[in-house]
C-alpha positions as CSV (number, residue, x, y, z in Angstrom):
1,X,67.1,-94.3,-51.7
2,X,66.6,-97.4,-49.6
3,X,63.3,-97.3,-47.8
4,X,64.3,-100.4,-45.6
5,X,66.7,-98.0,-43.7
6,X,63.8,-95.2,-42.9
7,X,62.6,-96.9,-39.7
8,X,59.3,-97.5,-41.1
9,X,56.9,-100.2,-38.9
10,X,56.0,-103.3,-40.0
11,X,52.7,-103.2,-42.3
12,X,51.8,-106.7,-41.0
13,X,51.2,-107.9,-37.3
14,X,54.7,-109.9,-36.6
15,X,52.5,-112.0,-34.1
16,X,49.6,-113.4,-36.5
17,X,50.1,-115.7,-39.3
18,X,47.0,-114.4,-41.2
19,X,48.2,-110.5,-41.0
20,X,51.7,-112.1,-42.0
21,X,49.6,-114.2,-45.0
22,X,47.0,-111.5,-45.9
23,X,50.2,-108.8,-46.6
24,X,52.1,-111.4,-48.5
25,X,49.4,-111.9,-50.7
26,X,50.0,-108.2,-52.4
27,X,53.0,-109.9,-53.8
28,X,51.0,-112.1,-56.5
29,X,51.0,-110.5,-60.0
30,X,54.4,-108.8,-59.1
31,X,57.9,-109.8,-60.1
32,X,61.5,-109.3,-58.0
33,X,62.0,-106.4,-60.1
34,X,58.9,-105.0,-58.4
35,X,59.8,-105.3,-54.9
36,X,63.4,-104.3,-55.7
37,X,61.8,-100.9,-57.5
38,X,59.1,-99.9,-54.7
39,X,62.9,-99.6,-52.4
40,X,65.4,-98.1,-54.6
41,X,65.8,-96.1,-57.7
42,X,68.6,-94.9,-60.0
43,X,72.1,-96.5,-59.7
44,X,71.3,-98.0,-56.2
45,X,68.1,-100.0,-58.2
46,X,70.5,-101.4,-61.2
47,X,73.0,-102.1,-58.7
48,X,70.6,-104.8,-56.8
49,X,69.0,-105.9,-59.7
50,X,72.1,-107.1,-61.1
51,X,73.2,-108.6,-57.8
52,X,70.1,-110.5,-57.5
53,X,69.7,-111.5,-60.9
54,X,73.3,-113.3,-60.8
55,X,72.6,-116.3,-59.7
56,X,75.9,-117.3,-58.4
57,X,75.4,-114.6,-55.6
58,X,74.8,-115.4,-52.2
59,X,71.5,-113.3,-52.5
60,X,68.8,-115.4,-53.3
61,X,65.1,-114.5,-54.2
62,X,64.2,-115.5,-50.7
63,X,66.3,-113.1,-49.1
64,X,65.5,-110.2,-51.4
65,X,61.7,-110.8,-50.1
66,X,62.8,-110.9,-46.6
67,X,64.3,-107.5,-46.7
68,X,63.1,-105.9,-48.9
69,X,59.1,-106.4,-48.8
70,X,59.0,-108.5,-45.2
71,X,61.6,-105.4,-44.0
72,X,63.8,-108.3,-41.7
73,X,67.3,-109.4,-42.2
74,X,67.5,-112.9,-43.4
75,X,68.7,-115.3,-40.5
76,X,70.6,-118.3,-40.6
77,X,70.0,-119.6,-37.0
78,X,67.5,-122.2,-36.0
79,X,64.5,-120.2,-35.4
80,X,61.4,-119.6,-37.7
81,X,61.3,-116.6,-40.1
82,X,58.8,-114.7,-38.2
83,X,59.8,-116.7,-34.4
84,X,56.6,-114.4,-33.2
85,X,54.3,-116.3,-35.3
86,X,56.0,-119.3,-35.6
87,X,56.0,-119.0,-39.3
88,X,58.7,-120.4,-41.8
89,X,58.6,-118.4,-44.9
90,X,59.5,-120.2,-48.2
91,X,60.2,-118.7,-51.7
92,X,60.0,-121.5,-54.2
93,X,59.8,-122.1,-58.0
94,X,57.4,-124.2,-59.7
95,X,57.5,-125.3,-63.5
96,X,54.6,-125.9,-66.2
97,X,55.6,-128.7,-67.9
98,X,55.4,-130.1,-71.9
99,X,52.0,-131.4,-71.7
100,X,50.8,-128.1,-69.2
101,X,51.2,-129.7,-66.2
102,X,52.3,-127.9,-62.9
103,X,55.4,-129.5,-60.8
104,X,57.5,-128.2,-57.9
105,X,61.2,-126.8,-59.6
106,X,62.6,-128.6,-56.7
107,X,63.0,-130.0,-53.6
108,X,62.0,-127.6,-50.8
109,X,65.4,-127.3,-48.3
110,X,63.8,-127.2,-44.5
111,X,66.7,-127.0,-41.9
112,X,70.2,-128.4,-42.0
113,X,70.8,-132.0,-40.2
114,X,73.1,-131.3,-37.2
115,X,76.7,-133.5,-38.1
116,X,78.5,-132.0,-35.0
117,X,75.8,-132.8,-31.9
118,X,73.2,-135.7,-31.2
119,X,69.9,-135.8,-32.9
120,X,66.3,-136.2,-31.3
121,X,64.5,-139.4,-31.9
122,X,61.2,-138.1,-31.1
123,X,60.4,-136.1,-34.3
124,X,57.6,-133.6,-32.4
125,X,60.3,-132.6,-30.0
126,X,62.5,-132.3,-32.9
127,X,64.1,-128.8,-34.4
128,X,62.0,-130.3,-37.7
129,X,59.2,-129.9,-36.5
130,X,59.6,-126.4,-35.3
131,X,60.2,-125.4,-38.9
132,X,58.0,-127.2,-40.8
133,X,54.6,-126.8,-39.1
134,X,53.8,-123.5,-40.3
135,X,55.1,-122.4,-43.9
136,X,54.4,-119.5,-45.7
137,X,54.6,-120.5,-49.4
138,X,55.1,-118.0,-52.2
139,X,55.4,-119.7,-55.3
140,X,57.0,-118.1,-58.3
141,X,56.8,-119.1,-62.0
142,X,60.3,-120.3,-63.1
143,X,60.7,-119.5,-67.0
144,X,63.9,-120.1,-68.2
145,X,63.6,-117.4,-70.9
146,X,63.3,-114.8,-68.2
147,X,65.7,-113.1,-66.0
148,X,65.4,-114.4,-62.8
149,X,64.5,-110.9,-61.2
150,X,61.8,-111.2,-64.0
151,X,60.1,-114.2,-62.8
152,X,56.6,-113.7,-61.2
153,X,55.0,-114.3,-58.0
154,X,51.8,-115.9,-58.6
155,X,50.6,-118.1,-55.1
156,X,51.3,-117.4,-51.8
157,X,49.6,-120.0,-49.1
158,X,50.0,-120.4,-45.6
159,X,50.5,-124.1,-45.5
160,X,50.2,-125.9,-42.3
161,X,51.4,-129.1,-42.2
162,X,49.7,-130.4,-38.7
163,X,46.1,-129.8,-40.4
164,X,43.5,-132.5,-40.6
165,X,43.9,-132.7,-44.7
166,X,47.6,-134.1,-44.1
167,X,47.2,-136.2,-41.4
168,X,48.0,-139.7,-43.7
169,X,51.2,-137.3,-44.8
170,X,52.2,-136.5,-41.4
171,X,52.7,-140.6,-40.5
172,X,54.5,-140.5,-43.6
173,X,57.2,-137.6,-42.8
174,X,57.1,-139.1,-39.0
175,X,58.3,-142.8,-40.4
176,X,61.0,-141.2,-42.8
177,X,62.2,-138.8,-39.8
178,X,63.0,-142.0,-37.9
179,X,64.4,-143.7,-40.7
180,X,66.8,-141.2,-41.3
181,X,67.8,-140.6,-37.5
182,X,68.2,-144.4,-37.3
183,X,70.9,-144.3,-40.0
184,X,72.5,-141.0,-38.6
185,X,72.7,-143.0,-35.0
186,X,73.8,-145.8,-36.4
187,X,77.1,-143.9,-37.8
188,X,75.9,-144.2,-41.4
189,X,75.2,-140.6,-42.0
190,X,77.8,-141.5,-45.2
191,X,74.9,-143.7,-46.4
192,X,72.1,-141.3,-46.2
193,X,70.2,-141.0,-49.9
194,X,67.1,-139.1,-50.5
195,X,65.6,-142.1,-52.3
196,X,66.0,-144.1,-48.9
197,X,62.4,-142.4,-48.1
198,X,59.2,-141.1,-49.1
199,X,58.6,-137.8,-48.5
200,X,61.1,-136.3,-46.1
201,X,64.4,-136.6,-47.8
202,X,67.8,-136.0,-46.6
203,X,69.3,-133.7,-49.5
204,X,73.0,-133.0,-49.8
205,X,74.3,-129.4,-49.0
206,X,77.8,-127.6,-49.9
207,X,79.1,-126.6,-53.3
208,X,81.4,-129.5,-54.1
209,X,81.0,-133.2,-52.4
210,X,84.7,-133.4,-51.2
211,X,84.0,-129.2,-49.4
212,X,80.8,-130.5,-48.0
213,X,82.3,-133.7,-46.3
214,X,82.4,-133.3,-42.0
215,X,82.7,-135.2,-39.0
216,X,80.0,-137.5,-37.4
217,X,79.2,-136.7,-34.1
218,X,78.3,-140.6,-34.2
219,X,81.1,-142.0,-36.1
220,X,84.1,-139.9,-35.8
221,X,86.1,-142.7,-38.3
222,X,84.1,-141.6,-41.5
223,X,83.2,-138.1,-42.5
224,X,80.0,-137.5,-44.2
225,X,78.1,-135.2,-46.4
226,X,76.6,-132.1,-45.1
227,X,72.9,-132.6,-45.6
228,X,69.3,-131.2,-44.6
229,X,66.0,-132.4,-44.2
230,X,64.1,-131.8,-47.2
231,X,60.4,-132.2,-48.7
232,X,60.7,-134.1,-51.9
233,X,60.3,-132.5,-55.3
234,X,57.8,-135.1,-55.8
235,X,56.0,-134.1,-52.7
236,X,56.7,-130.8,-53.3
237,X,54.7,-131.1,-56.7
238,X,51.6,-132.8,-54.8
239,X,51.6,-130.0,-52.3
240,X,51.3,-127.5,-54.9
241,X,48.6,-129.1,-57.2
242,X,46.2,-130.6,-54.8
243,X,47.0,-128.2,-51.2
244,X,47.1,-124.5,-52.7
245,X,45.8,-125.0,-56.0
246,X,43.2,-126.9,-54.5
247,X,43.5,-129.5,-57.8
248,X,41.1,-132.4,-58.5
249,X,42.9,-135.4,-57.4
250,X,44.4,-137.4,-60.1
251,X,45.3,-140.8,-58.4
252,X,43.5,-143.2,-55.7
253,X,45.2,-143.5,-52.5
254,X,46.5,-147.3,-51.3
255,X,46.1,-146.6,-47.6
256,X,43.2,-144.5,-45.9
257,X,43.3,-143.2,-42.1
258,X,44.8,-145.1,-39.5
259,X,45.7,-148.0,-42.0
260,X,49.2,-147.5,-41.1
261,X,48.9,-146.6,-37.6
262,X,50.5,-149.7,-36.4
263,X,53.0,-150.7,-39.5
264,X,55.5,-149.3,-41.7
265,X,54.2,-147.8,-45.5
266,X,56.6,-150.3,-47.3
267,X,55.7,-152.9,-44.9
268,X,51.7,-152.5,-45.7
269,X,52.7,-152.8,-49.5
270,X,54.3,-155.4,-49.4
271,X,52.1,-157.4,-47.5
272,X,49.5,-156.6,-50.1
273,X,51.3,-157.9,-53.0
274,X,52.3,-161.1,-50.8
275,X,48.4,-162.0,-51.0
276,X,48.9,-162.8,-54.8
277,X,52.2,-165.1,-54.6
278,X,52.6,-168.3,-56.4
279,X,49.3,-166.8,-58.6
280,X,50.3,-166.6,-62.3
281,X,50.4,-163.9,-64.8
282,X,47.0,-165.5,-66.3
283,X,45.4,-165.8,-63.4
284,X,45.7,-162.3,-62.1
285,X,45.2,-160.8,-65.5
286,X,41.8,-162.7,-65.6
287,X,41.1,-161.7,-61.8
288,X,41.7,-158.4,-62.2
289,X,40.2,-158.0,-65.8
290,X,43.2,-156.7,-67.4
291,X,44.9,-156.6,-70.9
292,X,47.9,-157.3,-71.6
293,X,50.1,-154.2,-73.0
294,X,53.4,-152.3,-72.5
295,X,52.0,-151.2,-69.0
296,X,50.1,-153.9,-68.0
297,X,52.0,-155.2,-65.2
298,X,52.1,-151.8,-63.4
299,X,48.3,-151.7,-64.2
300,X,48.3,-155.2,-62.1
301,X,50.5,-153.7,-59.2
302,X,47.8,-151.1,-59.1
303,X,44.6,-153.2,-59.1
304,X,46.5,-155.4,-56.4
305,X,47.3,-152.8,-53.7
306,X,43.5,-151.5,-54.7
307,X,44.0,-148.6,-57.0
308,X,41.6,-148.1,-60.0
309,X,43.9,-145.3,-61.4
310,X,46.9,-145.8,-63.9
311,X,49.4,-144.8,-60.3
312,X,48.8,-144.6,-56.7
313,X,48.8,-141.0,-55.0
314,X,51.5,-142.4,-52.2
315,X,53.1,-143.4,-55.1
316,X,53.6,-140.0,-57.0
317,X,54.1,-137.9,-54.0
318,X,57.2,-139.8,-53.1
319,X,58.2,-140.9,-56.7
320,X,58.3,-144.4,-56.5
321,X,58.4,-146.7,-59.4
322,X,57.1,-150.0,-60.3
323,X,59.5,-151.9,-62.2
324,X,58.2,-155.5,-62.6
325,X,61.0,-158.1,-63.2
326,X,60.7,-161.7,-64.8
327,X,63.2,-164.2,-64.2
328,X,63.4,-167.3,-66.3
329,X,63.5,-171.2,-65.0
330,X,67.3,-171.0,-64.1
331,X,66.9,-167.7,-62.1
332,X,68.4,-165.3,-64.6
333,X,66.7,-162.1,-65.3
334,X,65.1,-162.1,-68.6
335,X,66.2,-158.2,-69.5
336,X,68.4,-155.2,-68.8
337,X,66.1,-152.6,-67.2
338,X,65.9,-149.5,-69.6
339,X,65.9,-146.1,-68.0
340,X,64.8,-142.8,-70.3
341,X,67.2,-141.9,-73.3
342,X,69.9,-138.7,-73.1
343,X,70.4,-136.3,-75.1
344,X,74.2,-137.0,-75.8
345,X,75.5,-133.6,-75.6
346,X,73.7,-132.8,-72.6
347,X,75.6,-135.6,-71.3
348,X,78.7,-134.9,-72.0
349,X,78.6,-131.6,-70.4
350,X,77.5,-132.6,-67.2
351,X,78.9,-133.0,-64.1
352,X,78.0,-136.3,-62.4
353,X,76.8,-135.0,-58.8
354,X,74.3,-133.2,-61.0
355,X,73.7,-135.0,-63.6
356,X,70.1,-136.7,-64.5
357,X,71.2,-140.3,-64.2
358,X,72.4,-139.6,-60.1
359,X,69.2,-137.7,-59.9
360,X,67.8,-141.0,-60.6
361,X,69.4,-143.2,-58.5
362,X,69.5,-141.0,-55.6
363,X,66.5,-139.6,-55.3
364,X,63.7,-142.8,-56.6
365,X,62.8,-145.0,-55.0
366,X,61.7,-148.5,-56.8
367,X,59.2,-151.1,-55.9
368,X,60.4,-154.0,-58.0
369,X,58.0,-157.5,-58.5
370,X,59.0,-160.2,-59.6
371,X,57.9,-162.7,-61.2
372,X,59.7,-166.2,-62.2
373,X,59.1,-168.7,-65.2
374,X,58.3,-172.2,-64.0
375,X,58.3,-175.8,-65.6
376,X,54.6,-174.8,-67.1
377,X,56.2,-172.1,-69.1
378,X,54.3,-169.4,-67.1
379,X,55.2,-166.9,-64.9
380,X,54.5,-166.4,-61.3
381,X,54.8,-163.8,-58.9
382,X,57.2,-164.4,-56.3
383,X,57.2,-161.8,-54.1
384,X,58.2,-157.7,-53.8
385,X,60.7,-155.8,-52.2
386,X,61.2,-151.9,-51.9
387,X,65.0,-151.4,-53.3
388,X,67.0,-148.0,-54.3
389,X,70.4,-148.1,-54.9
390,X,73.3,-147.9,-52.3
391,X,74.8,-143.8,-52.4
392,X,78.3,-145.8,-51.4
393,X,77.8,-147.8,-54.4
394,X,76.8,-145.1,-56.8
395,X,79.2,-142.6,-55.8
396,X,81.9,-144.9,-56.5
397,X,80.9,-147.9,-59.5
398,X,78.6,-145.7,-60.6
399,X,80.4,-142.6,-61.2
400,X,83.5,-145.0,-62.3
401,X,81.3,-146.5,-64.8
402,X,79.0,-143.1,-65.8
403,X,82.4,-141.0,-66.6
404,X,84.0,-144.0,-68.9
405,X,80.6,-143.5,-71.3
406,X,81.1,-139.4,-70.8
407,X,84.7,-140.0,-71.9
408,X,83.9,-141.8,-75.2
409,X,81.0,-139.6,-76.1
410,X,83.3,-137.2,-76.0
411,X,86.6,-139.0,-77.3
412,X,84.1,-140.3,-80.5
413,X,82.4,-142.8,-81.4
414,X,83.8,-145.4,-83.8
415,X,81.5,-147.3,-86.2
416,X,81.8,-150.5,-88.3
417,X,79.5,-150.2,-91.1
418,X,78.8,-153.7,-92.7
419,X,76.1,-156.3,-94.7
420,X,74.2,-158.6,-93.6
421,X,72.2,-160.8,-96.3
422,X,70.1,-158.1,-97.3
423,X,70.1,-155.2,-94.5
424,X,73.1,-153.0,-93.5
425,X,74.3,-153.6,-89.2
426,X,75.9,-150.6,-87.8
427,X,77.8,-151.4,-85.0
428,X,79.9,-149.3,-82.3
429,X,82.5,-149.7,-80.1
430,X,80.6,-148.0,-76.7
431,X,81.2,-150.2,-73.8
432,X,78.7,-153.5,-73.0
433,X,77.0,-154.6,-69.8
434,X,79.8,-157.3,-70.1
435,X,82.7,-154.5,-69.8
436,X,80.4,-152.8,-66.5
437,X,79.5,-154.1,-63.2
438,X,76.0,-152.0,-62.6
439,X,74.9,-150.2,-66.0
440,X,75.5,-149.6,-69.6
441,X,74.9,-147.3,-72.3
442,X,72.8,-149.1,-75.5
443,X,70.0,-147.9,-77.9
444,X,66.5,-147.4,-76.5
445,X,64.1,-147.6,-80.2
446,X,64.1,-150.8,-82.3
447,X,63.8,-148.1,-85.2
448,X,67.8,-148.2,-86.3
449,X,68.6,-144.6,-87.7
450,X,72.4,-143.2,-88.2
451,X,74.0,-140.6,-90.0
452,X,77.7,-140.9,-90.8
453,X,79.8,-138.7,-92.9
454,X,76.8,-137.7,-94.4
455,X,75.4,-140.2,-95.7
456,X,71.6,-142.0,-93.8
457,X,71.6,-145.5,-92.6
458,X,68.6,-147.3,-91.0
459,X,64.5,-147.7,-91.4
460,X,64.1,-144.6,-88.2
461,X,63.1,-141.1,-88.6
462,X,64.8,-137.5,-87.6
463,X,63.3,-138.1,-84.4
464,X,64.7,-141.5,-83.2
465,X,68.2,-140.1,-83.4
466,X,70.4,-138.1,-81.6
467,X,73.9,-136.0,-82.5
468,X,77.0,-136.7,-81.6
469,X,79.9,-134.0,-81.0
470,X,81.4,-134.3,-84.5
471,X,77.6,-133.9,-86.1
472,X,77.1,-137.2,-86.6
473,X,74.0,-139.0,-85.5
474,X,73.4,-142.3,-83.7
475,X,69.8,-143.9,-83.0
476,X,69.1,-142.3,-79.1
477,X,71.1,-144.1,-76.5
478,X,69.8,-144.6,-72.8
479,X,71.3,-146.2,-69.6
480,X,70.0,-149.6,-68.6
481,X,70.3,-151.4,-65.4
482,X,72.6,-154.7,-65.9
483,X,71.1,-158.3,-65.4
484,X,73.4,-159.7,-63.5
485,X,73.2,-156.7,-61.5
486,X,69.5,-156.9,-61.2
487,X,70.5,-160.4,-59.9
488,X,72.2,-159.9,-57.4
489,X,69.3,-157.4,-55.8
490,X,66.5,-159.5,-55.9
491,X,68.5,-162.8,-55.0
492,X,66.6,-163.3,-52.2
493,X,63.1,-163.7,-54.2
494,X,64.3,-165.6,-56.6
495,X,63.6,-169.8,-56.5
């Protein structure tokens, strides 16, 4: 028996967001098996639980909500979820991490960006606006060991993004809005990357790149990927903690109201670090009263743009990272820049469009300083500059050069075991930064540890290695970021 189809009332006022809030609420401690049991039974029970709990099918949780406990179809045109109420309703997962830590299980998808008819500049006259104003959250606990009709409902919050508390946010999402119009008018809708903003990113949509790929109603020579506007996992995450969880904040902010009424975020940061150019390492480590470490430079980024804490809250709500750069006398880069190791066999089954190293480049964005080696044997800061990589460029040199390291993970590694006065080298035949254009694959840990044929080479533990598709083991491998490629972004802070 489906209730849905008894003509029973709405049990919440369609016209009110707190009636619509107040009967969502009933939903936390429940799981989708529990709404999908208080509407059906017997065969008609197992035959939606199985349809929902595929998740290839084109029923997500969201929908099963919507009819099911909200009693509405699910709609796929342009107005809100409840259009009465102007409320957006939004089934989303969220993830407790290693170290118990709570983090958005993605980015949240808002409305699709139109490819076929013009855009609005203005983003409060926009469709955007319309449905992201008023969202009704319901957050459910993603744990991979569950079903996924298992997983529980444990926050619902009617989140309203106009309110006082995200006021600094708003100028945020209002700046990226334009920036991504700006490209989409300019016929560059091709060239749209998440990481080309802070918050407000513009995600790609459709199963396969090639299927998602349509006309521009501004550019009818290139076709370009279906995307949507989209809040930021990283955003997303920040929402959660510190908006319905109602967290302790964790990070300073750079920027307080109305600092950046009259200039861009990226603008205002840069202008802050430009205060301190042509000052030396020493100097602002003595200024600032720092020591030097692994993380001291990012700890001087910090104290410069006037944060006390180990990040900046702007910072980790739109994922930005600090890399700091230092360039010897002749303007060469002094190092590769590392990225976080793989596990190899994850690698190799991945597909690239999905895979962690696009998520990387695609959706950060980096804030890299630099400073350069003078006569004096010191280093000084230069200058900064906001940079994420081209999607052009990564889609192309980037997958080129990503699927050669898949294909030799997976063809084999070849070693050449030999002496060297008193220490065995292991060496291998992957590909250097000398054979690639942007990045290679090399070891991460100066702790050396292999396992070939059997037999243990190297001073490293269990844990600094990593297996290879024949059961071998290799010291843990990561991607890192060329010189000469590093070069050729920052040429224009370089003396």
């Amino acid at each position: 028996m489906n209730k849905i189809n008894m003509g029973i009332e709405f049990p919440y006022d369609k016209t009110k967001p707190k009636s619509i809030e107040k009967y969502a609420k009933n939903l936390i401690g429940k799981t989708f098996r529990d709404v999908l049991k208080s509407n059906f039974t017997d065969n008609k029970l197992i035959q939606q639980i199985a349809y929902f709990n595929n998740p290839k099918s084109k029923g997500s949780l969201g929908n099963l909500l919507e009819e099911f406990y909200f009693l509405y179809k699910p709609n796929s045109d342009s107005s809100a979820d409840f259009p009465e109420a102007g409320v957006e309703l939004k089934v989303t997962p969220y993830e407790i991490t290693s170290n118990r830590k709570i983090r958005a299980g993605e980015r949240l998808v808002i409305t699709m960006i139109p490819n076929n008819k013009p855009i609005d500049k203005n983003f409060k006259k926009s469709h955007l606006i319309d449905k992201l104003k008023l969202i009704l959250f319901v957050l459910y606990l993603r744990n991979k060991k569950l079903q996924r009709i298992d997983y529980k409902i444990n926050y619902v919050n009617l989140f309203n993004i106009l309110s006082k508390k995200c006021k600094d946010d708003l100028e945020i999402i209002i700046d990226d809005y334009k920036k991504i119009v700006s490209k989409i008018q300019s016929g560059l809708a091709h060239k749209l990357s998440e990481s080309d903003t802070q918050y407000l990113g513009a995600c790609t949509k459709g199963a396969s790149a090639a299927r998602s790929l349509q006309n521009q109603f501004y550019n009818d020579k290139v076709k370009a990927k279906r995307r949507a506007f989209s809040l930021k996992q990283s955003y997303m995450t920040y929402i959660i903690n510190h908006y319905i969880l109602n967290n302790v904040e964790t990070f300073d902010s750079i920027f307080h109201s109305n600092e950046l009424k009259n200039t861009s975020f990226e603008s205002a940061i840069i202008n802050k670090i430009s205060n301190f150019i042509d000052k030396s390492e020493d100097e602002l480590y003595s200024k600032f009263e720092i020591t030097r470490s692994k993380r001291a430079n990012n700890s001087l980024i910090m104290k410069i743009l006037g944060v006390k804490t180990d990040n900046a809250k702007e910072f980790e709500k739109a994922n930005i990272q600090i890399k700091t750069i230092r360039v010897k006398k002749n303007g060469e880069p002094r190092e590769h820049m590392s990225f976080p190791t793989f596990k190899i066999l994850e690698f190799i089954a991945e597909d690239f469009e999905t895979s962690k190293l696009y998520n990387i480049f695609s959706q950060t964005k980096f804030l890299f300083v630099i400073f350069q080696e003078k006569e004096d044997g010191l280093y000084y800061l230069n200058g900064a500059k906001f940079w994420n990589m081209p999607i052009v460029q990564l889609e192309k040199s980037g997958k080129k050069e990503w699927k050669m390291y898949q294909n030799k993970f997976k063809n084999g590694i070849k070693f050449n075991i030999r002496c060297c006065e008193n220490s065995i080298i292991i060496d291998n035949d992957l590909p250097t930064a000398s054979n690639t254009n942007i990045f290679h694959v090399r070891l991460h840990s100066t702790n050396t540890a292999y396992v070939i044929n059997g037999t243990k080479y190297g001073r490293g533990k269990e844990s600094d290695m990593d297996i290879l598709p024949n059961g071998d083991k290799m010291t843990k491998q990561c991607f890192w970021l060329n010189k000469s490629y590093i070069k050729k972004q920052i040429k224009e802070l370089i003396l």
